[in-house]
KOLTIKOL-480788 format. One line per field, with one value per atom (N, C-alpha, C): y, z, x; chain; atom name. Coordinates in nm, 4 decimals. Layout:
<fises>
Y: (Y|...)
Z: (Z|...)
X: (X|...)
fivo: (A|...)
torkol: (CA|...)
</fises>
This chain:
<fises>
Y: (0.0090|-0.0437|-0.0644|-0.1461|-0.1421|-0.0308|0.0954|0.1981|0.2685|0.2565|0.3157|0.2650|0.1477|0.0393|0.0978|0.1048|0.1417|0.3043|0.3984|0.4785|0.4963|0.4290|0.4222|0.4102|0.2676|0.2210|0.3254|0.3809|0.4893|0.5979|0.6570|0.7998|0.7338|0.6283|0.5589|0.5987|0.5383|0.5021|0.6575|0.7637|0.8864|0.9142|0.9135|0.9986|0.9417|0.8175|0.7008|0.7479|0.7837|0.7670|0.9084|1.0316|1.1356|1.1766|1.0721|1.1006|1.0262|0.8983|0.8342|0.9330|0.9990|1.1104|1.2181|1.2381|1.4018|1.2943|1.2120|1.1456|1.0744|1.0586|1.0634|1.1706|1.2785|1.3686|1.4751|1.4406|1.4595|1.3591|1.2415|1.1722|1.1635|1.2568|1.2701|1.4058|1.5012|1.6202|1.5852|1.4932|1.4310|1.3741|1.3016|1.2122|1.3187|1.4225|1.5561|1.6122|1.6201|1.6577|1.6421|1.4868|1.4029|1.2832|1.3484|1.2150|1.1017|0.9704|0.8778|0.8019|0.7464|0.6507|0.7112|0.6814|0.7687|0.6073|0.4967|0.3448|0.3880|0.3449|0.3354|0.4867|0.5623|0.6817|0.6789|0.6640|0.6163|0.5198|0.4099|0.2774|0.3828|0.4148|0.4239|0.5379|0.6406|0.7515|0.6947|0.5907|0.4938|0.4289|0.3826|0.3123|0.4249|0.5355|0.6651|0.7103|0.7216|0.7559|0.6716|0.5093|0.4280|0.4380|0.4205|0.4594|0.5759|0.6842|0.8079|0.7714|0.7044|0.7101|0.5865|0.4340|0.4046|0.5418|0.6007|0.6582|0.7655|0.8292|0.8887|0.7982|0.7074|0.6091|0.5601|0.5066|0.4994|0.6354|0.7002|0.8771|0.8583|0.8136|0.8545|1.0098|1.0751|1.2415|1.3115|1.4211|1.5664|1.5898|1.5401|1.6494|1.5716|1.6275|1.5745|1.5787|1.4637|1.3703|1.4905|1.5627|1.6893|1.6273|1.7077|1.6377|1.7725|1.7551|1.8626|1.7579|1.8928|1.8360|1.8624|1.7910|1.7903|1.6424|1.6886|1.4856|1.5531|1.4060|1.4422|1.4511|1.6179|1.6581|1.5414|1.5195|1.4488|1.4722|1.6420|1.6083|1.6002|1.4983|1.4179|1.3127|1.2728|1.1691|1.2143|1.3028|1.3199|1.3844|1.4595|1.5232|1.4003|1.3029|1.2241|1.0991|1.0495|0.8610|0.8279|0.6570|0.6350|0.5847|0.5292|0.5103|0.6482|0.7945|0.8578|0.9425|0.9052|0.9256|0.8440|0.6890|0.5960|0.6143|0.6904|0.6259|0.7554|0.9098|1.0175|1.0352|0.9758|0.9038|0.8187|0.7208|0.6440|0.7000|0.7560|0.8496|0.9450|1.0545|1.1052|1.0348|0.8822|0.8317|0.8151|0.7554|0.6780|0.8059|0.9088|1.0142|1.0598|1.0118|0.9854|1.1213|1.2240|1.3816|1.4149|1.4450|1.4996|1.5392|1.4132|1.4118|1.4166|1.3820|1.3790|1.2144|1.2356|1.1716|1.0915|0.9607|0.9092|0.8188|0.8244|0.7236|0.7663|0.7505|0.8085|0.7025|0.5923|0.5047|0.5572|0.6274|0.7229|0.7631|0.8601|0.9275|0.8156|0.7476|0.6385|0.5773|0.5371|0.5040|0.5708|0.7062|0.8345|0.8311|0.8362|0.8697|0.7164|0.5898|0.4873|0.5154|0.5397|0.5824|0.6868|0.8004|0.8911|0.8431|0.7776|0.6931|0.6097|0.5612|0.4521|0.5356|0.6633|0.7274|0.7116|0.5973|0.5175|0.5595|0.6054|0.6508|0.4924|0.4009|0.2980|0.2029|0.2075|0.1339|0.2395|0.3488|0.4315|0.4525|0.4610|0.3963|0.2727|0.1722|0.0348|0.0611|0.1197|0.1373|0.2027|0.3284|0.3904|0.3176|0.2410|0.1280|0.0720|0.0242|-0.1155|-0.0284|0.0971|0.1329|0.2139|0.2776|0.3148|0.2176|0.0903|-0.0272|-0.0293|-0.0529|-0.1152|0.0095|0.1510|0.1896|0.2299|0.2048|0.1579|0.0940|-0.0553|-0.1497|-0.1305|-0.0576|-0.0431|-0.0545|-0.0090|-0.0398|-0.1378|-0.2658|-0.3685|-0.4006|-0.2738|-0.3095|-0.2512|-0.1819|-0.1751|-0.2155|-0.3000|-0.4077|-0.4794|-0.4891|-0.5237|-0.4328|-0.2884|-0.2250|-0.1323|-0.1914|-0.1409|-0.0486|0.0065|0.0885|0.2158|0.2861|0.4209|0.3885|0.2750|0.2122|0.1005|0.0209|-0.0445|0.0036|0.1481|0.1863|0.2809|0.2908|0.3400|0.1977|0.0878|-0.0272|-0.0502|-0.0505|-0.0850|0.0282|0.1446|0.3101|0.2802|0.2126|0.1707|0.1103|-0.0371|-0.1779|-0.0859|-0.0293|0.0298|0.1270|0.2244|0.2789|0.1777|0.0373|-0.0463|-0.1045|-0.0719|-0.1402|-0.0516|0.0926|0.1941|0.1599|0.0973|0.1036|0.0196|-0.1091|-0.2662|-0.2370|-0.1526|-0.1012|-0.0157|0.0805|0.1673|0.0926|-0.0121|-0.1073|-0.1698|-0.2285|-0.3055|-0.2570|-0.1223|-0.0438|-0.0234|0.0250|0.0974|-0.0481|-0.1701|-0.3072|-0.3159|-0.3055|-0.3141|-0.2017|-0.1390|0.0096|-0.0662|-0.0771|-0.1118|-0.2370|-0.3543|-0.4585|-0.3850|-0.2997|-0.2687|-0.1795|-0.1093|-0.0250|-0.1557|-0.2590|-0.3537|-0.4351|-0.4791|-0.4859|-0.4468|-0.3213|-0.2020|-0.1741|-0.2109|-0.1643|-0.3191|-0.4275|-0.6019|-0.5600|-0.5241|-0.5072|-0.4137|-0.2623|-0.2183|-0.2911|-0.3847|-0.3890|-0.5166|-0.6155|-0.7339|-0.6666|-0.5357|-0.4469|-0.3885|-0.3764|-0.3367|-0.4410|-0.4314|-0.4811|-0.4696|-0.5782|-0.5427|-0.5860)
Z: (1.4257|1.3565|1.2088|1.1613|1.0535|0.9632|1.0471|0.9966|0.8981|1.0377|1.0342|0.9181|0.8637|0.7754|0.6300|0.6489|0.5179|0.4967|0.6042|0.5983|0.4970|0.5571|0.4981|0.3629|0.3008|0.2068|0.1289|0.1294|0.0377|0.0456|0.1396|0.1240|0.0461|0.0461|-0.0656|-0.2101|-0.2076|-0.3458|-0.4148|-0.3372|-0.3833|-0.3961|-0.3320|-0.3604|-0.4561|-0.4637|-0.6046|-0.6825|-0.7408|-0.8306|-0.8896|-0.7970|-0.8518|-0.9195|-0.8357|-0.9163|-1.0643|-1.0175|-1.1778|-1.2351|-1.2411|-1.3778|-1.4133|-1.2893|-1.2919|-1.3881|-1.3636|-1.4696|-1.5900|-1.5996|-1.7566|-1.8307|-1.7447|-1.8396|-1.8485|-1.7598|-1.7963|-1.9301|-1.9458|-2.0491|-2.1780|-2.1967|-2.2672|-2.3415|-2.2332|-2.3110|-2.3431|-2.2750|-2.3254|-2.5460|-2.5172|-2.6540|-2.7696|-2.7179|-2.7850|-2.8637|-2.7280|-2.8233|-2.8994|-2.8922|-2.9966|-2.9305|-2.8059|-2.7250|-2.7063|-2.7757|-2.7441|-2.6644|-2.6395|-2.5396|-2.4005|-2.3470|-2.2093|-2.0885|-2.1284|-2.0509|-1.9627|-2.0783|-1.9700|-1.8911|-1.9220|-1.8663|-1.7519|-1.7478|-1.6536|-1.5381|-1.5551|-1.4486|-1.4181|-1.5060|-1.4495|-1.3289|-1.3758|-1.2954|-1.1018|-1.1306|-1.0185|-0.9492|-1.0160|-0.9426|-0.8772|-0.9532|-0.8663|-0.7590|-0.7383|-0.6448|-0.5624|-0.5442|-0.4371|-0.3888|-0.4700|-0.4499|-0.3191|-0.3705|-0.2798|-0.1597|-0.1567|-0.0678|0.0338|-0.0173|0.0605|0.1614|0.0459|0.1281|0.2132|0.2204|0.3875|0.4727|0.4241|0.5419|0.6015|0.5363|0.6202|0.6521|0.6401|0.7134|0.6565|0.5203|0.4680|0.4253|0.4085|0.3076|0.4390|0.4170|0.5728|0.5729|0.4795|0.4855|0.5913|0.6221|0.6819|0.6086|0.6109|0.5461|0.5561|0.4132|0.4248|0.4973|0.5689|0.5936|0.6637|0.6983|0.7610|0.9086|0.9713|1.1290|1.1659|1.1297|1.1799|1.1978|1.3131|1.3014|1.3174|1.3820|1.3091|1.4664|1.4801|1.6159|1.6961|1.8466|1.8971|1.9519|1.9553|1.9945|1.9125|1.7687|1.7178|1.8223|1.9109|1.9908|2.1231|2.1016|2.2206|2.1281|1.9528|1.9209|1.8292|1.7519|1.6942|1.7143|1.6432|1.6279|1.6280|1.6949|1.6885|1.5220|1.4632|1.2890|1.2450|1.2455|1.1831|1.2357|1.3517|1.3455|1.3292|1.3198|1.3188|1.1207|1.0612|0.9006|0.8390|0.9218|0.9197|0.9085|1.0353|1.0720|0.9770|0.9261|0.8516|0.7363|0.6688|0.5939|0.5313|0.6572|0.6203|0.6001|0.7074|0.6610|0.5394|0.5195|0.3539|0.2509|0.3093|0.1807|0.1484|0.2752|0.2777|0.3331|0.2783|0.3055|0.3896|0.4262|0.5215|0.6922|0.7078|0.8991|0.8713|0.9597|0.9646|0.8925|0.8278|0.7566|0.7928|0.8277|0.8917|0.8324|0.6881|0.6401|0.4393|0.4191|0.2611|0.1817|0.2124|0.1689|0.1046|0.1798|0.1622|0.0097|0.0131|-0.1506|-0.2296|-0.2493|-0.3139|-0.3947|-0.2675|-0.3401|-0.3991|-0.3827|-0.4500|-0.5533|-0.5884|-0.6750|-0.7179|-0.7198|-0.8330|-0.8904|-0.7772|-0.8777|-0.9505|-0.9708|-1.0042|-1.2165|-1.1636|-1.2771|-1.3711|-1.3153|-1.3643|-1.5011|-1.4582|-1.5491|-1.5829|-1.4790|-1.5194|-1.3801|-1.3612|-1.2702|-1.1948|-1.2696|-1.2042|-1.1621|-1.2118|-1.1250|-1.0170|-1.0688|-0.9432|-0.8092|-0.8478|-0.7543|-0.6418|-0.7596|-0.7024|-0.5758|-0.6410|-0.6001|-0.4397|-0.4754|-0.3148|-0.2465|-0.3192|-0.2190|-0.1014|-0.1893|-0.1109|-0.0124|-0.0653|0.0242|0.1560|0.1335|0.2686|0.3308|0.2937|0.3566|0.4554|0.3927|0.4811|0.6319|0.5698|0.6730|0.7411|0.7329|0.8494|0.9091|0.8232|0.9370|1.0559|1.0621|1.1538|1.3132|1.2708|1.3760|1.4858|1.4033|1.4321|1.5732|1.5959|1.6783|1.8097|1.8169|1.9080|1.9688|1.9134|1.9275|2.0644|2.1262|2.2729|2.3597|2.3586|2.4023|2.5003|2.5962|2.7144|2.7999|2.8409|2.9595|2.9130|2.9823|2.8953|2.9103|3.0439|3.0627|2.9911|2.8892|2.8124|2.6987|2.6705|2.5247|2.5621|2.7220|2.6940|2.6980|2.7716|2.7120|2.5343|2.4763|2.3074|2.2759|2.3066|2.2669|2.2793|2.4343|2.4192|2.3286|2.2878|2.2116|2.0825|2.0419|1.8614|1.8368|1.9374|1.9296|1.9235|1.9989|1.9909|1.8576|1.7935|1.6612|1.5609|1.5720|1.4604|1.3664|1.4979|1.3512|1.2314|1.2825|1.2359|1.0633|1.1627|1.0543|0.9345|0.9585|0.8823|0.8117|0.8444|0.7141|0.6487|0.7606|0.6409|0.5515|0.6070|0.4904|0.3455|0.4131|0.2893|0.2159|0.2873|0.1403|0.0993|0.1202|0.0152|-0.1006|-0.0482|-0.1348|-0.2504|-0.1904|-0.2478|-0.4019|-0.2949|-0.3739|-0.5200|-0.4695|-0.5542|-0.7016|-0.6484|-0.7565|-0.8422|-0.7815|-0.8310|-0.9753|-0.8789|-0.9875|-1.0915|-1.0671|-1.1743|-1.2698|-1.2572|-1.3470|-1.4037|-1.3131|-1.4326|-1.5170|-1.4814|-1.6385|-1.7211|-1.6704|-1.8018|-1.8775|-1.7980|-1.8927|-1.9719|-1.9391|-1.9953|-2.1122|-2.0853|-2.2343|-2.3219|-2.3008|-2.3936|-2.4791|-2.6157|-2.7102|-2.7830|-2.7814|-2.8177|-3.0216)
X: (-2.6803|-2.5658|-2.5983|-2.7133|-2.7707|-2.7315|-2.8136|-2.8444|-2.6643|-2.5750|-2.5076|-2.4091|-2.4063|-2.3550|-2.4096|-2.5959|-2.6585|-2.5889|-2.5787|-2.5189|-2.3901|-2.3080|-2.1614|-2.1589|-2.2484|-2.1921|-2.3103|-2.4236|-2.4606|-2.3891|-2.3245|-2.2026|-2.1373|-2.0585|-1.9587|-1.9609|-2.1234|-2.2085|-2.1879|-2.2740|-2.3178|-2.1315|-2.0490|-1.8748|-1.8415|-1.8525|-1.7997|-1.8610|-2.0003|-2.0847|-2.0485|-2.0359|-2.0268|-1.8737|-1.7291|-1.6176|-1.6217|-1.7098|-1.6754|-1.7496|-1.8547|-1.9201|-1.8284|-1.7407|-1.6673|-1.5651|-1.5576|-1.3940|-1.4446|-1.5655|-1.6533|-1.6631|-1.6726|-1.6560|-1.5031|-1.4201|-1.3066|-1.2549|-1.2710|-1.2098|-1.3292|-1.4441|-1.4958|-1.4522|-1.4258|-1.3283|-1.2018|-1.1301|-1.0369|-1.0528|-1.1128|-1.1941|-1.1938|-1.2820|-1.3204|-1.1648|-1.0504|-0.9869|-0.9004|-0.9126|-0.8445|-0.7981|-0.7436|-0.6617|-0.7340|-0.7813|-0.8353|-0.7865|-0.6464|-0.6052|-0.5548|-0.6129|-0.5927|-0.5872|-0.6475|-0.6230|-0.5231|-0.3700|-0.2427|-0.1669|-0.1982|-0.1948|-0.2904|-0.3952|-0.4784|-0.4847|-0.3829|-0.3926|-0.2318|-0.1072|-0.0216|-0.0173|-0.1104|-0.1925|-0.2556|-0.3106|-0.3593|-0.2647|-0.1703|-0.0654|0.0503|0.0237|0.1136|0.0677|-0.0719|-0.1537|-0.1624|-0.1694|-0.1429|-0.0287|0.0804|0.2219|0.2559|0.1802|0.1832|0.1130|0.0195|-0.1044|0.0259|0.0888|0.1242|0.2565|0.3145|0.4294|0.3605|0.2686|0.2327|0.1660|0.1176|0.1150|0.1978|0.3279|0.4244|0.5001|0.4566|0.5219|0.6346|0.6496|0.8065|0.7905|0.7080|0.7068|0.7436|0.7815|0.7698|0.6316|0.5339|0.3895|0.3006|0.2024|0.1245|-0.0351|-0.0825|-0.2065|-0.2983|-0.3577|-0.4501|-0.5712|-0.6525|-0.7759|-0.8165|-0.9262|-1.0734|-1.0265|-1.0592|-1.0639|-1.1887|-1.3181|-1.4422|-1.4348|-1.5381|-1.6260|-1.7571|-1.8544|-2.0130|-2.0152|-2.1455|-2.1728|-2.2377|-2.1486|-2.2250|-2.3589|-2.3853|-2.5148|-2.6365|-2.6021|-2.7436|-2.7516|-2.6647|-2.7016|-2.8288|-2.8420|-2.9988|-3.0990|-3.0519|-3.1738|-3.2491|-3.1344|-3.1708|-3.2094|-3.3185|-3.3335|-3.2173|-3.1649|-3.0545|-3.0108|-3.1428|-3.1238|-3.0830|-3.1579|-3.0817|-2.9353|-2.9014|-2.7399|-2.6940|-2.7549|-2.6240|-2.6462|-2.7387|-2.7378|-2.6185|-2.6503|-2.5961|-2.4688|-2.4214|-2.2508|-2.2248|-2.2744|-2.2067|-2.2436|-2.3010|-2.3241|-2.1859|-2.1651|-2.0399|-1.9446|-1.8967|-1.7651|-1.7589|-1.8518|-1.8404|-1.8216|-1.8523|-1.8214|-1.6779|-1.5680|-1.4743|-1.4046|-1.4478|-1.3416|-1.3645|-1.5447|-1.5964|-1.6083|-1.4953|-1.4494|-1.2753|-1.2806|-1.0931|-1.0549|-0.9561|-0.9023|-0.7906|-0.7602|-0.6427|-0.5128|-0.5685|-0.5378|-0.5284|-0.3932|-0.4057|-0.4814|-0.5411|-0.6135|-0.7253|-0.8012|-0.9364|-0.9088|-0.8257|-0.7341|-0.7605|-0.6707|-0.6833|-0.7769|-0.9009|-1.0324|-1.0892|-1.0834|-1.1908|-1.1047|-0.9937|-0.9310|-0.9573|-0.9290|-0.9949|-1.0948|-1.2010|-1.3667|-1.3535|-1.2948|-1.3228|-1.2022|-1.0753|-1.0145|-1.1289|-1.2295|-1.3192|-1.3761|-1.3654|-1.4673|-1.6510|-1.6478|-1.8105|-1.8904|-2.0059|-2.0775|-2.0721|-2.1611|-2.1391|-2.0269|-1.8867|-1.8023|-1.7180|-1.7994|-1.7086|-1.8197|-1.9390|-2.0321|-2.0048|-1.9716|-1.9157|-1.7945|-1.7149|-1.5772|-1.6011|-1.6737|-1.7189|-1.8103|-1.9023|-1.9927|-1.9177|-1.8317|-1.7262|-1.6680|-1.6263|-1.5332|-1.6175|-1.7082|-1.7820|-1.8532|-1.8811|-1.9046|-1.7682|-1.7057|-1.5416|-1.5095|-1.5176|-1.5273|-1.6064|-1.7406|-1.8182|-1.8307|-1.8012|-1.7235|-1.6511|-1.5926|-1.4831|-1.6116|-1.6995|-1.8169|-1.8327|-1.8134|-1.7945|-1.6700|-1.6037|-1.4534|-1.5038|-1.6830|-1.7229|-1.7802|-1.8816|-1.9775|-2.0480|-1.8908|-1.9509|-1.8810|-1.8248|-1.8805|-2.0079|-1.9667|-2.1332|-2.0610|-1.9631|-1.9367|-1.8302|-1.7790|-1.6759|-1.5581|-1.5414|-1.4188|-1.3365|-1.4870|-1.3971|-1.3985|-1.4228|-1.4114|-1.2823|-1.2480|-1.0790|-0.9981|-1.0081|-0.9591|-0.9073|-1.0587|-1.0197|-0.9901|-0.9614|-0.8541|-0.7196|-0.6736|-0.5682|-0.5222|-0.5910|-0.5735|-0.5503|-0.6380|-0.6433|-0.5147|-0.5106|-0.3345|-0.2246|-0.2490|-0.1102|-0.1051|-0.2077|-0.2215|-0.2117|-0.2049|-0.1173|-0.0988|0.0711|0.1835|0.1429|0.0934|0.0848|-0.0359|-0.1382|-0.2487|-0.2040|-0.0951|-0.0502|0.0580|0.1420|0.2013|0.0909|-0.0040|-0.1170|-0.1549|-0.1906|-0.2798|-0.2015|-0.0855|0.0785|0.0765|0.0810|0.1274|-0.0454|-0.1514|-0.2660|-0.2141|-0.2015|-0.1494|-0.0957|0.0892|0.1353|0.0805|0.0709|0.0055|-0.0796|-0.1908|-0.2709|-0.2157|-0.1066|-0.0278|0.0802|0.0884|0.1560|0.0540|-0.0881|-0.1661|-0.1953|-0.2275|-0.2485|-0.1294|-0.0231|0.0736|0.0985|0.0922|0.1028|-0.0596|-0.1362|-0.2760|-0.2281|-0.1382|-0.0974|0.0133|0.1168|0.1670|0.1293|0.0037|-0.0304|-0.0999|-0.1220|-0.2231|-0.1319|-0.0300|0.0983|0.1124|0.0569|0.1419|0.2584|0.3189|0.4848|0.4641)
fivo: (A|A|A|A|A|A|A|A|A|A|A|A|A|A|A|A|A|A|A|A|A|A|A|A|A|A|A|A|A|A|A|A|A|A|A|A|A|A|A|A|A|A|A|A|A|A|A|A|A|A|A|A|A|A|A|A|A|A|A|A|A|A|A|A|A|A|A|A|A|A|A|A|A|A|A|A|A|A|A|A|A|A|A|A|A|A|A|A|A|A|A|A|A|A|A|A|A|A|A|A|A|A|A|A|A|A|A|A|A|A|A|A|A|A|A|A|A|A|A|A|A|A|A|A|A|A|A|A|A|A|A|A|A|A|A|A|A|A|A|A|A|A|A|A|A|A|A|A|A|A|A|A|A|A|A|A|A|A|A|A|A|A|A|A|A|A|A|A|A|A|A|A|A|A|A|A|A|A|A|A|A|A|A|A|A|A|A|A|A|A|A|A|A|A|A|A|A|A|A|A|A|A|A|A|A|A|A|A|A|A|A|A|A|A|A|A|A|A|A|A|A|A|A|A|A|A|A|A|A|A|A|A|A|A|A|A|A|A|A|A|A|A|A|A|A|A|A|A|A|A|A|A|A|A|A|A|A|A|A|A|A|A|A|A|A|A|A|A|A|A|A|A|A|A|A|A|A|A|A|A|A|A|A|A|A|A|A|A|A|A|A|A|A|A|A|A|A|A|A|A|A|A|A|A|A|A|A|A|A|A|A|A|A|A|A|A|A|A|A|A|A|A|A|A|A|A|A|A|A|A|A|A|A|A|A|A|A|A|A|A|A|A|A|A|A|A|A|A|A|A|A|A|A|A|A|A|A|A|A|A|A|A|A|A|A|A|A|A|A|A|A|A|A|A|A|A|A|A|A|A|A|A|A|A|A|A|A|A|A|A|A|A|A|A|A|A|A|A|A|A|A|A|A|A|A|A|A|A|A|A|A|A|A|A|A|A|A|A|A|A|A|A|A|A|A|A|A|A|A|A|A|A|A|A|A|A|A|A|A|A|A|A|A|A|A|A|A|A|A|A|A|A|A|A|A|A|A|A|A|A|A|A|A|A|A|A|A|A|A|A|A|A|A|A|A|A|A|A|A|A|A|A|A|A|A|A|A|A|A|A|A|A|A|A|A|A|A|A|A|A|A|A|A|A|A|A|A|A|A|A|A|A|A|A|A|A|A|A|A|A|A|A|A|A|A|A|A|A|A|A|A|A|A|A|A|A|A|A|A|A|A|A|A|A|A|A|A|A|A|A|A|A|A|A|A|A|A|A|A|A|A|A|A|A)
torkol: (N|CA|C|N|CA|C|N|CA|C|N|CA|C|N|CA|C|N|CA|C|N|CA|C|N|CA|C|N|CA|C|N|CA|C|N|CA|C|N|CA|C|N|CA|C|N|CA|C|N|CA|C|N|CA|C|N|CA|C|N|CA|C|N|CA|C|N|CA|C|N|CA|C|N|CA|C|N|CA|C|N|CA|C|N|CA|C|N|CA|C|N|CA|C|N|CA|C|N|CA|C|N|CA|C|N|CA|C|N|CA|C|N|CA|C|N|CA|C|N|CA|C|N|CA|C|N|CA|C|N|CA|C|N|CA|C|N|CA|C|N|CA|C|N|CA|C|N|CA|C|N|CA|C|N|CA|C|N|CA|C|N|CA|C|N|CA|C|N|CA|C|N|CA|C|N|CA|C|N|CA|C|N|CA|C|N|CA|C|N|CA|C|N|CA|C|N|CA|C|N|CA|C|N|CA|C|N|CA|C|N|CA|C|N|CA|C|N|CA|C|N|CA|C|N|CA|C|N|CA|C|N|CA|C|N|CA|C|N|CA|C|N|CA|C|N|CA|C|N|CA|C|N|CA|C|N|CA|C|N|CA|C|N|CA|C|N|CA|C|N|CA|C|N|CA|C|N|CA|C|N|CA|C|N|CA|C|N|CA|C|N|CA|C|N|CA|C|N|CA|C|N|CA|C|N|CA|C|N|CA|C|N|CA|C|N|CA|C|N|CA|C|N|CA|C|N|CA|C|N|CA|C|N|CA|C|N|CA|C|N|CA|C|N|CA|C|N|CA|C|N|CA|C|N|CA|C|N|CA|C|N|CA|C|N|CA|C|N|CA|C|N|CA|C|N|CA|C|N|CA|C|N|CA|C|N|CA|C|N|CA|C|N|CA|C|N|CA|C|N|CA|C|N|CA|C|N|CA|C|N|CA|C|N|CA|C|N|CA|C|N|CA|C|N|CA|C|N|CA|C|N|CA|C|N|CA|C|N|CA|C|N|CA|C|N|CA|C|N|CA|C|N|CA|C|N|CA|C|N|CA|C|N|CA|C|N|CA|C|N|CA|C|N|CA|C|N|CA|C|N|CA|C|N|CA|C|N|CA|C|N|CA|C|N|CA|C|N|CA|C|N|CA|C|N|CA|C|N|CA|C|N|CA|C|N|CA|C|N|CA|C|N|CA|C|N|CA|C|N|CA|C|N|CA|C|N|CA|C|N|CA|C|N|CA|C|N|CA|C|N|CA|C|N|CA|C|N|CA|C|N|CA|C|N|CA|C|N|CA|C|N|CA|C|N|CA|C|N|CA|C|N|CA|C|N|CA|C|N|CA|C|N|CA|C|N|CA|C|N|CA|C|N|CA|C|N|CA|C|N|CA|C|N|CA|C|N|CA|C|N|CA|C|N|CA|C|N|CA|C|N|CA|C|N|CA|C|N|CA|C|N|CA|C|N|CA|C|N|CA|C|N|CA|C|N|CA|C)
</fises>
């Protein structure tokens, strides 16, 4: 479990770390060619992207949520230490693209870090966030038999819908944030 936690939140680190450089040096060619203020274009950019990210969560669009339909092979579970599949697995989640995708939330975060423009707060940004979903770990915990992991299969489907508004008002909320700092940075 450890493992699989340290896992997560370094895939985070390494996806965060590498969008904030790719968006350092997008707003450094930016800089280059004259455009210096790129801030509110930038948060309002973030708050469109939560915006979006809440509306396929609530399945208001016709599209359906892009994602890779892989997950991580189960059989590292007989070739591997249980540290290196549980660091492996949590590894990929945290990288966020790499398995199947359930949730426009994922978007979201890569796309904050990668807004940050800063290796390190977009680092930050994917830390937190492949921490969180490795967490989800935690909903197995006591888990010992195959019968009660179709038990909590059931339980986690009845909880969908409930998860997919939660997720859509963080969304929301967060695009709400992001647009009261641009406009507290607007001078009139």
């Amino acid at each position: 479990m450890a493992a699989f936690l340290i896992g997560g939140a370094a895939g985070g680190i390494v996806a965060g770390a590498l969008l904030g450089a790719a968006g350092a040096a997008v707003f450094a060619v930016l800089g280059h060619l004259g455009i210096r203020s790129v801030a509110t274009a930038t948060v309002v950019f973030l708050a469109g992207v939560a915006l979006l990210a809440a509306a396929f969560d609530l399945r208001l669009l016709p599209l359906g949520l892009p994602t890779v339909h892989r997950q991580v092979d189960e059989r590292w579970l007989q070739r591997y230490r249980g540290w290196v599949y549980g660091g492996g697995f949590g590894f990929q989640l945290g990288l966020g693209v790499v398995t199947i995708v359930v949730t426009a939330a994922v978007y979201a975060a890569l796309a904050a870090a990668f807004l940050t423009g800063s290796v390190a707060a977009g680092g930050l940004i994917g830390g937190v966030f492949g921490l969180a979903r490795s967490a989800t770990l935690f909903s197995v915990a006591r888990v010992r038999r195959p019968d009660q992991l179709a038990v909590l299969g059931q339980r986690l489907r009845r909880f969908d819908p409930a998860a997919r508004r939660g997720a859509a008002l963080l969304q929301l909320a967060m695009a709400g944030a992001v647009l009261a700092m641009a406009a507290s940075a607007v001078t009139w």
